[in-house]
N, CA, C and O atoms as a DFTB+ gen file, in Angstrom:
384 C
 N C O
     1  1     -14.627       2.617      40.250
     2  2     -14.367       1.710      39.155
     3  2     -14.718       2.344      37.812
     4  3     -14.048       2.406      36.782
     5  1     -16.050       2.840      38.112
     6  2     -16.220       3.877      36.129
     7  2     -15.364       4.857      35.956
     8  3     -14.893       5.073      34.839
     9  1     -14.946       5.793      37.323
    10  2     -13.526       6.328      36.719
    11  2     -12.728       6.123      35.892
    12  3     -12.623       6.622      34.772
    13  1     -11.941       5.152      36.550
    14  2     -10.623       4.302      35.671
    15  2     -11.367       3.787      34.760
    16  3     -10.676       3.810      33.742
    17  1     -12.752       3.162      34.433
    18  2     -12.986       2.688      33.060
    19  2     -12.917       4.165      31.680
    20  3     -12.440       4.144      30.546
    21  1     -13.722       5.456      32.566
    22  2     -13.523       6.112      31.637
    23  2     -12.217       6.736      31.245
    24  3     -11.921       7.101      30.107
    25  1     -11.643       6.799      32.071
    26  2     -10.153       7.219      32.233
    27  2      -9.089       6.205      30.943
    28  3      -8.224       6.746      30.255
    29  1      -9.500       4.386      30.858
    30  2      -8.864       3.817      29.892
    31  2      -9.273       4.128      28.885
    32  3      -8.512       4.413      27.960
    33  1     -10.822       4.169      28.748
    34  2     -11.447       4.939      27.281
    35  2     -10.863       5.486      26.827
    36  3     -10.284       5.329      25.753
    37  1     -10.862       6.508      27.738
    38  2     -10.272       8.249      27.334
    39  2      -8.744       7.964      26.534
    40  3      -8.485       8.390      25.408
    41  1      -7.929       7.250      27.281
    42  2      -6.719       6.702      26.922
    43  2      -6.839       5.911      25.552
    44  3      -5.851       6.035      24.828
    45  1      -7.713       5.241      25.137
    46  2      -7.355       4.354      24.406
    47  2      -8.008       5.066      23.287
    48  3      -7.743       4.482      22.236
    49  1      -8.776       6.123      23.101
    50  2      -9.431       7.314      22.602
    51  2      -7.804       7.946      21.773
    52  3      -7.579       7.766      20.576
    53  1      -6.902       8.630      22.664
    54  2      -6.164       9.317      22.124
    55  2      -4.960       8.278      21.906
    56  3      -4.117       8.729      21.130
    57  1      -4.682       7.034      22.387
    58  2      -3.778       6.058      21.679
    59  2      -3.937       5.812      20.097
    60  3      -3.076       5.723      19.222
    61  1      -6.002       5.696      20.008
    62  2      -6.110       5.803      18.223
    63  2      -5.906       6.762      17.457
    64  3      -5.515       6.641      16.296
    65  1      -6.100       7.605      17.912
    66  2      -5.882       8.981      17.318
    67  2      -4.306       8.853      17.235
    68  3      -3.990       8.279      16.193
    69  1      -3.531       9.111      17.791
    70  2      -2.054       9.152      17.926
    71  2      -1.566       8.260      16.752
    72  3      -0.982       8.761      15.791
    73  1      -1.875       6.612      16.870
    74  2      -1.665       5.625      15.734
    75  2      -1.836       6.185      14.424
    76  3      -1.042       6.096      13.487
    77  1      -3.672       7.153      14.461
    78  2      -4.144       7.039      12.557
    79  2      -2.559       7.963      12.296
    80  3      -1.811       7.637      11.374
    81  1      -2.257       8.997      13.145
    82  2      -1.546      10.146      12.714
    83  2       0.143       9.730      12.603
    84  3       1.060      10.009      11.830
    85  1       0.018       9.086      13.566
    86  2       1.725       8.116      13.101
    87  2       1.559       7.644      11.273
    88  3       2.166       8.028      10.274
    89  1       0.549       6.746      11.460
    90  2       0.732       5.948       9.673
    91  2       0.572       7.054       8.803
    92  3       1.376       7.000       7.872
    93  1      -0.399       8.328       8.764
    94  2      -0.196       9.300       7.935
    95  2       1.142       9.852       7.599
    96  3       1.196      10.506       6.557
    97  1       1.921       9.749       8.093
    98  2       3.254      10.389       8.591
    99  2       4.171       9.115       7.905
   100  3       4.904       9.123       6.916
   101  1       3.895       8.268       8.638
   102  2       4.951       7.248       7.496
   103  2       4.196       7.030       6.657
   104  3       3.496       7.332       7.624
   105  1       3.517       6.793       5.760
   106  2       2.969       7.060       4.279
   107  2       3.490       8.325       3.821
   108  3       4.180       8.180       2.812
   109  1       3.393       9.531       4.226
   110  2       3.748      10.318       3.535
   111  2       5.681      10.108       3.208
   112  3       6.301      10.293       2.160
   113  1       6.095       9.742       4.342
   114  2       7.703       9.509       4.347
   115  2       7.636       8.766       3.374
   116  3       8.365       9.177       2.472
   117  1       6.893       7.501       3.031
   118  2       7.377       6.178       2.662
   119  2       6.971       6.431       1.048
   120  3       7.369       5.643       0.190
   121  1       6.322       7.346       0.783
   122  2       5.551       7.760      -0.962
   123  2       6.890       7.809      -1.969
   124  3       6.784       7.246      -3.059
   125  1       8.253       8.531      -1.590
   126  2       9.195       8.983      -2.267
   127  2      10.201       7.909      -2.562
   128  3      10.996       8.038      -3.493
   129  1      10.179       6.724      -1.693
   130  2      10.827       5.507      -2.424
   131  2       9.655       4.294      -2.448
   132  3       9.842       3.173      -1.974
   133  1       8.349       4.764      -3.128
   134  2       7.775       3.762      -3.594
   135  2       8.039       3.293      -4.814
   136  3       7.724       2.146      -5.132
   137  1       8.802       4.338      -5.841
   138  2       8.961       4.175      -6.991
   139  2       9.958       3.183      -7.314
   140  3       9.776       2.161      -7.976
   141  1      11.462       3.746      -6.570
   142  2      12.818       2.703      -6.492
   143  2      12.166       1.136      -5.428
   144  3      12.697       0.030      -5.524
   145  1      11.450       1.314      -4.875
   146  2      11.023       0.112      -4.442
   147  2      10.170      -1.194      -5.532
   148  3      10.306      -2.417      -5.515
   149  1       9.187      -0.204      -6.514
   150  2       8.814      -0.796      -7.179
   151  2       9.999      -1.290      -8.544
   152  3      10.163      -2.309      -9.215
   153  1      10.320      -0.617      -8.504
   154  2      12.001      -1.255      -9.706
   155  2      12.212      -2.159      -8.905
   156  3      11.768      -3.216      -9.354
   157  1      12.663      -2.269      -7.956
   158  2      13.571      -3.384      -6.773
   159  2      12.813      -4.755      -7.468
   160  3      13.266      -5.620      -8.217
   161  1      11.152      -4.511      -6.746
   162  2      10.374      -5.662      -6.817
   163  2      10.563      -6.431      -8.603
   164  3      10.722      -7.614      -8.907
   165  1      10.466      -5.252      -9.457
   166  2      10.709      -5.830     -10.597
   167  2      11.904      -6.530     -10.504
   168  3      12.009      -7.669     -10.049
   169  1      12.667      -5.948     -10.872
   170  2      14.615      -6.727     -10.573
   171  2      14.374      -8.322     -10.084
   172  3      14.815      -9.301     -10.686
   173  1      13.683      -8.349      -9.025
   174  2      13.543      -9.556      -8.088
   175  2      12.935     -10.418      -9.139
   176  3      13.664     -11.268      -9.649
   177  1      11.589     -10.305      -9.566
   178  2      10.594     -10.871     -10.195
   179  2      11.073     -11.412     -10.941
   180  3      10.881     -12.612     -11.138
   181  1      12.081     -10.475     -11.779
   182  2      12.743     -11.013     -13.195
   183  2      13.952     -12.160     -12.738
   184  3      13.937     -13.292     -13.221
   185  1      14.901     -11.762     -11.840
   186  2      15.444     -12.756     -10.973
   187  2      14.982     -14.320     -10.814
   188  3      15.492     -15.338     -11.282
   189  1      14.041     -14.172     -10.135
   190  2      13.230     -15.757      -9.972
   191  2      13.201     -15.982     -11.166
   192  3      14.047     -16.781     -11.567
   193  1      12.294     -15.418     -12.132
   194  2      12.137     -15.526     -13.401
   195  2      12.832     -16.911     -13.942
   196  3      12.572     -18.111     -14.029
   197  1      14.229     -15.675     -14.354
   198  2      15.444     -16.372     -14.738
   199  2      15.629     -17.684     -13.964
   200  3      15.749     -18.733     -14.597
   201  1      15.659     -17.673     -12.531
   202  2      16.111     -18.869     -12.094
   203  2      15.309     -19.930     -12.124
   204  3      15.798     -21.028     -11.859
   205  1      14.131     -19.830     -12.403
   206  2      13.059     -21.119     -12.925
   207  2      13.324     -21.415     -14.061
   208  3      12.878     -22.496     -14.446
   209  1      14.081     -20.646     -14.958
   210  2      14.531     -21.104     -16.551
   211  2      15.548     -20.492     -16.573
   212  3      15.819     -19.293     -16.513
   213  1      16.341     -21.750     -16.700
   214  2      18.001     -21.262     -16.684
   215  2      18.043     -21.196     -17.958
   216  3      18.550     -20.116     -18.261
   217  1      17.694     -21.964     -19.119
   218  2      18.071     -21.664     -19.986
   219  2      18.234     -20.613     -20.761
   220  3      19.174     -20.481     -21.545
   221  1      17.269     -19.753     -20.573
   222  2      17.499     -18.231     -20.206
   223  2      18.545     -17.522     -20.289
   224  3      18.871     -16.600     -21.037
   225  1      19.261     -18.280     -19.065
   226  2      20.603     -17.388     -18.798
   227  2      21.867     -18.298     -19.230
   228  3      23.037     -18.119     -18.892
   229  1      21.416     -19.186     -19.952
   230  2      22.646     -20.093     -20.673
   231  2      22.752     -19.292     -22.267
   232  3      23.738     -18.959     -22.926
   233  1      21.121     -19.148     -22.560
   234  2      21.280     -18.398     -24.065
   235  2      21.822     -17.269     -24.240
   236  3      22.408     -16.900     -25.257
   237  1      21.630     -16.600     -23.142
   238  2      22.011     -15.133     -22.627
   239  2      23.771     -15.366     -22.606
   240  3      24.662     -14.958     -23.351
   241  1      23.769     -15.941     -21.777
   242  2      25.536     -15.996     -21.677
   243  2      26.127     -16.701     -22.933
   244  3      27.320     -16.403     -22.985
   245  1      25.737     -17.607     -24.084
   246  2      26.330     -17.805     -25.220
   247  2      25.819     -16.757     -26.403
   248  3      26.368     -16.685     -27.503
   249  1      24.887     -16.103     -26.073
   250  2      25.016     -14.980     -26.719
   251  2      26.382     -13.876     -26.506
   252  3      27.138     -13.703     -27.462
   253  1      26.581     -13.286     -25.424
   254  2      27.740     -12.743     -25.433
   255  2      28.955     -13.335     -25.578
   256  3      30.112     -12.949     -25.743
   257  1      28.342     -14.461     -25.466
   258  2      29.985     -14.953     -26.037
   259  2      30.127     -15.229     -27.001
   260  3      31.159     -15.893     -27.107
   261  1      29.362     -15.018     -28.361
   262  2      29.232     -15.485     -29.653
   263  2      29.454     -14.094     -30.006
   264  3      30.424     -13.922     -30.744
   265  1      28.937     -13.269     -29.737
   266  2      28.942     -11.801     -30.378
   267  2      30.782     -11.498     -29.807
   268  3      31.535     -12.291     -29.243
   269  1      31.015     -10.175     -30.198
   270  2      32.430      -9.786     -29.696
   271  2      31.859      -8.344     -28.621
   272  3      31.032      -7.434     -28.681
   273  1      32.739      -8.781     -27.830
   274  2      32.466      -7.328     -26.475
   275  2      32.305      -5.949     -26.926
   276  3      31.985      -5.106     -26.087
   277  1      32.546      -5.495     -28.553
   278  2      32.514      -4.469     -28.935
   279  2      30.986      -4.315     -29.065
   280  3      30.474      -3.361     -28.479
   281  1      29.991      -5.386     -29.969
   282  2      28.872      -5.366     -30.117
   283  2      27.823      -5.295     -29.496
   284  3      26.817      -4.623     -29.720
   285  1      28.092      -6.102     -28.585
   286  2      28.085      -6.494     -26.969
   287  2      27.398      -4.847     -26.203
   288  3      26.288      -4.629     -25.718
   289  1      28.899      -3.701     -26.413
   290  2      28.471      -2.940     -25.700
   291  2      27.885      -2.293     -26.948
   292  3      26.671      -2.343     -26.751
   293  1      28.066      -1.801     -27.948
   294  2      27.219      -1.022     -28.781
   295  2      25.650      -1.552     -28.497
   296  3      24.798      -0.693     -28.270
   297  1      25.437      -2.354     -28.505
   298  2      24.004      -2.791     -28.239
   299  2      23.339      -2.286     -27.355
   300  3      22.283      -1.653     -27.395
   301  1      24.196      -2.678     -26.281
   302  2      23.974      -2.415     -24.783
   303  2      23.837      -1.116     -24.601
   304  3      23.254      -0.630     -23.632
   305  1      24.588      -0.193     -25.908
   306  2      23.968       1.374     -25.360
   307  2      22.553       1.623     -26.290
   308  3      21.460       2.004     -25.869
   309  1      22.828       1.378     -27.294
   310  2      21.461       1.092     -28.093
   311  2      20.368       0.757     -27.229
   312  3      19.343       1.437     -27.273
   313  1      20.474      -0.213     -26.450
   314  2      18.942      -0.521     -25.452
   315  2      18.764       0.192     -24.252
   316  3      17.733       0.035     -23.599
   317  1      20.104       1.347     -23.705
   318  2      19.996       1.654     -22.539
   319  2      19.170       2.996     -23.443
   320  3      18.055       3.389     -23.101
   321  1      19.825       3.502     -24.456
   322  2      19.237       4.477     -25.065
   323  2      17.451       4.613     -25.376
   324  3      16.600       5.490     -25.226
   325  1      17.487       3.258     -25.868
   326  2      16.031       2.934     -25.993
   327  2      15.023       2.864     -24.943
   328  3      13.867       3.252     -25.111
   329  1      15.523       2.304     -23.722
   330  2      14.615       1.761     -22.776
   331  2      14.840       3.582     -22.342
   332  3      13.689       3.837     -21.987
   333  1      15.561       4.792     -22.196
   334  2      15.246       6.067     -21.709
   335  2      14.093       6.919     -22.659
   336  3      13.257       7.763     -22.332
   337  1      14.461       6.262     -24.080
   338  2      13.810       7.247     -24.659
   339  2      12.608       6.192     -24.556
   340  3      11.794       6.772     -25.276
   341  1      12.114       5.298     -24.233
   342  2      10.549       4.982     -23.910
   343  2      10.244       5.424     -22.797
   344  3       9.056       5.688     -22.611
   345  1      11.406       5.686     -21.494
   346  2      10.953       5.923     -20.053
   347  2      10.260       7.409     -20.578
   348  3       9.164       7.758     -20.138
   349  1      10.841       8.043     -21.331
   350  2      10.748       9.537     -20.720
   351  2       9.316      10.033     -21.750
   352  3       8.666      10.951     -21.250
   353  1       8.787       9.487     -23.150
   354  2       7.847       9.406     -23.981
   355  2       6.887       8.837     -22.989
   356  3       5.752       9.289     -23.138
   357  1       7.017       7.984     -22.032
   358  2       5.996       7.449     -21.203
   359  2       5.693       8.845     -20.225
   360  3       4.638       9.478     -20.282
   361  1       6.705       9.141     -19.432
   362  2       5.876      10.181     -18.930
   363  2       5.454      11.753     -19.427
   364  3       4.820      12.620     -18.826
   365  1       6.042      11.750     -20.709
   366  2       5.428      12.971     -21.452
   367  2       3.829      12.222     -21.538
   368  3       2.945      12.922     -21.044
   369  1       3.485      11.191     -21.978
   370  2       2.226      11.158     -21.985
   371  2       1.183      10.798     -21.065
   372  3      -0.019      10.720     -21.319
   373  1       1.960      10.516     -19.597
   374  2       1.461      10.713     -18.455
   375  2       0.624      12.468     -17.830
   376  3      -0.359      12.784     -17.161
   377  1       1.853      13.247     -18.621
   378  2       1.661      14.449     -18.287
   379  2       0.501      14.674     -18.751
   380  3      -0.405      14.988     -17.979
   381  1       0.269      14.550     -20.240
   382  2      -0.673      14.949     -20.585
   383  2      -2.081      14.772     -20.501
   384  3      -2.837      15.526     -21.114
């Protein structure tokens, strides 16, 4: 009978071991879309957001429709421009 008890030990000894070294392994896999995951979660957040206050997205949508589609997109590159040149000033001063 202490055989087989040490024998499950022994087993359940290298089952933990085996487990810690599996999750090391997916953590390391899983590190390279933590980033696009964390955008995702934002996206979402802002989502609900919006949908707890529609009005939100009523002002939003009579805004573009008050402006003309030309302005519309000039803007729209104006802020895509903006929101890169803060992304990338953010991680210059990460670097440093």
């Amino acid at each position: 009978m202490e055989k087989k008890l040490a024998l499950i030990s022994q087993r359940r000894e290298q089952l933990i071991s085996q487990a810690a070294e599996q999750r090391t392994a997916l953590a390391q896999e899983v590190e390279p879309l933590r980033s696009t995951l964390s955008l995702a979660d934002r996206g979402l957040s802002i989502a609900r957001y919006v949908k707890q206050r529609p009005s939100i997205a009523i002002g939003v949508a009579a805004l573009f429709g008050i402006l003309r589609p030309t302005r519309v997109g000039k803007w729209l590159q104006r802020g895509w421009g903006a929101f890169l040149l803060a992304r990338n000033f953010r991680k210059l001063l990460i670097k440093s």
